[in-house]
C-alpha distance (Angstrom), angle and dihedral (degrees) to the residues before:
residue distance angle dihedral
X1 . . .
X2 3.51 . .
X3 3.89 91.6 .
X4 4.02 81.6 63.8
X5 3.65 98.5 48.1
X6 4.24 90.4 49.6
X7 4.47 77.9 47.9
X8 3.81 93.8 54.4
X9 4.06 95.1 34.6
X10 4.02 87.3 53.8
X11 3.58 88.8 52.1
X12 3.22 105.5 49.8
X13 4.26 86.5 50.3
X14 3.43 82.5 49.4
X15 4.19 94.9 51.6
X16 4.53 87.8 42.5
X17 3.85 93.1 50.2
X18 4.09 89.9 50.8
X19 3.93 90.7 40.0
X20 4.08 82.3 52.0
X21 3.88 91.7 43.0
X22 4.51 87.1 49.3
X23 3.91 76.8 57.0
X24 3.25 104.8 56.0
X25 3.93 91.5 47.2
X26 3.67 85.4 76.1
X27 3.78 94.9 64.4
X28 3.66 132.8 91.2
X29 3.06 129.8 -159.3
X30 3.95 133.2 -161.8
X31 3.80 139.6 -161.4
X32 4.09 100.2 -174.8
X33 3.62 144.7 83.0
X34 3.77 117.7 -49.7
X35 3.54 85.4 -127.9
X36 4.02 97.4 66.3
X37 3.61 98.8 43.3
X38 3.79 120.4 124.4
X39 4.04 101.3 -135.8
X40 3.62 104.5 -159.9
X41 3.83 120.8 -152.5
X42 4.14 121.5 -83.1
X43 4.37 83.6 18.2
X44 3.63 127.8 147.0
X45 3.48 124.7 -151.0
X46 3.68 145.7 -151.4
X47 3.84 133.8 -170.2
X48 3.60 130.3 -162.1
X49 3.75 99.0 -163.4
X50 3.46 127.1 172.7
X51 3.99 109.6 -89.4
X52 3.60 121.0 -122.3
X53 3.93 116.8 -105.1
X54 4.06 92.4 33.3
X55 3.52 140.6 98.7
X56 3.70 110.5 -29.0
X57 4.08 112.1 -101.3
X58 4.23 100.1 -168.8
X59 3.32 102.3 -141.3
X60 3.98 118.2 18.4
X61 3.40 102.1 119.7
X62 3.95 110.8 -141.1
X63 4.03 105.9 -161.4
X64 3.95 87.3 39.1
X65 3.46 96.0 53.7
X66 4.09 91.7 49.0
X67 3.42 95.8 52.8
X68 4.11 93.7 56.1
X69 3.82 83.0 48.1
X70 3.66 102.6 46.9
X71 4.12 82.5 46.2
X72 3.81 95.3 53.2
X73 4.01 115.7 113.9
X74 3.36 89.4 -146.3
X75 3.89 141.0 62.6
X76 4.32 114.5 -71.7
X77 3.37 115.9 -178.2
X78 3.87 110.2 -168.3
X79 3.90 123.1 -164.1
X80 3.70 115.8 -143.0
X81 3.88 147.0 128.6
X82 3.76 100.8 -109.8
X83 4.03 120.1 -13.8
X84 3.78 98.0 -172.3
X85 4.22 88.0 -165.1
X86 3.98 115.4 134.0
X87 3.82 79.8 -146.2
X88 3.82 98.2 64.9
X89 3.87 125.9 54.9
X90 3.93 121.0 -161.2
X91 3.87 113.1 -121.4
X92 3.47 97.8 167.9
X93 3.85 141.0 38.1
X94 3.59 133.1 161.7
X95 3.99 136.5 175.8
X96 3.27 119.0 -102.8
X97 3.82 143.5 171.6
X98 3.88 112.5 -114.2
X99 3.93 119.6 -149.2
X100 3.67 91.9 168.4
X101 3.72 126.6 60.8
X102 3.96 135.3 135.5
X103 3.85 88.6 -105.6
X104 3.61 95.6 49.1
X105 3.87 89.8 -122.8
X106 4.06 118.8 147.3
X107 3.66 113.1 -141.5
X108 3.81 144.1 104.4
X109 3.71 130.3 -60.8
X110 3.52 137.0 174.5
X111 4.16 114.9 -110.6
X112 3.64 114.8 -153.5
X113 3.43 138.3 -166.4
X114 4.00 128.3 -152.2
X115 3.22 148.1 166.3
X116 3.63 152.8 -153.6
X117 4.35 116.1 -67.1
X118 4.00 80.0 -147.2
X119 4.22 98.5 55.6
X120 4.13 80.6 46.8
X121 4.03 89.4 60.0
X122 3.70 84.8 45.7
């Protein structure tokens, strides 16, 4: 009896890890300028950028790259350490222990996320 319960309790973990796996089928994900992106309708979307005050990227341009996201019709959650941007609201921050910054100091700093003031009138 208990032989069949461990049976039926290792399929059913079997059946929840494929339903997760059908889940993630339905996401994309991208490695490329925001710019050439195909946003598909009812999409969220998150972007890494490169925070402010760190290593030097060249050529991401900051203010550009805010006004696409505050313009999005759809959800853009932006991870940063401060985005001081009426358009974008923090809903998220966390602690977290830095090894990178532009001064080469270790310490902690507090990762946020935010996102778009037009996604929240969505």
């Amino acid at each position: 009896e208990q032989l069949e319960r461990l049976q039926v309790l290792q399929q059913l973990q079997q059946l929840e890890q494929l339903e997760q796996l059908e889940r993630l089928e339905q996401l994309s994900f991208s490695s490329t300028s925001y710019e050439k992106v195909e946003i598909k309708n009812n999409s969220v979307i998150y972007c890494d950028i490169p925070y402010a005050g760190t290593a030097d990227y060249g050529s991401f341009d900051r203010a550009k790259f805010l006004d696409w996201a505050s313009n999005i019709d759809h959800p853009v959650y932006i991870s940063e350490y401060n985005l001081n941007d009426d358009r974008f609201k923090c809903v998220y921050q966390i602690e977290k222990r830095s090894m990178l910054s532009a001064d080469n100091s270790v310490g902690n700093k507090t990762e946020k996320i935010f996102w778009n003031q037009k996604a929240i009138k969505l």
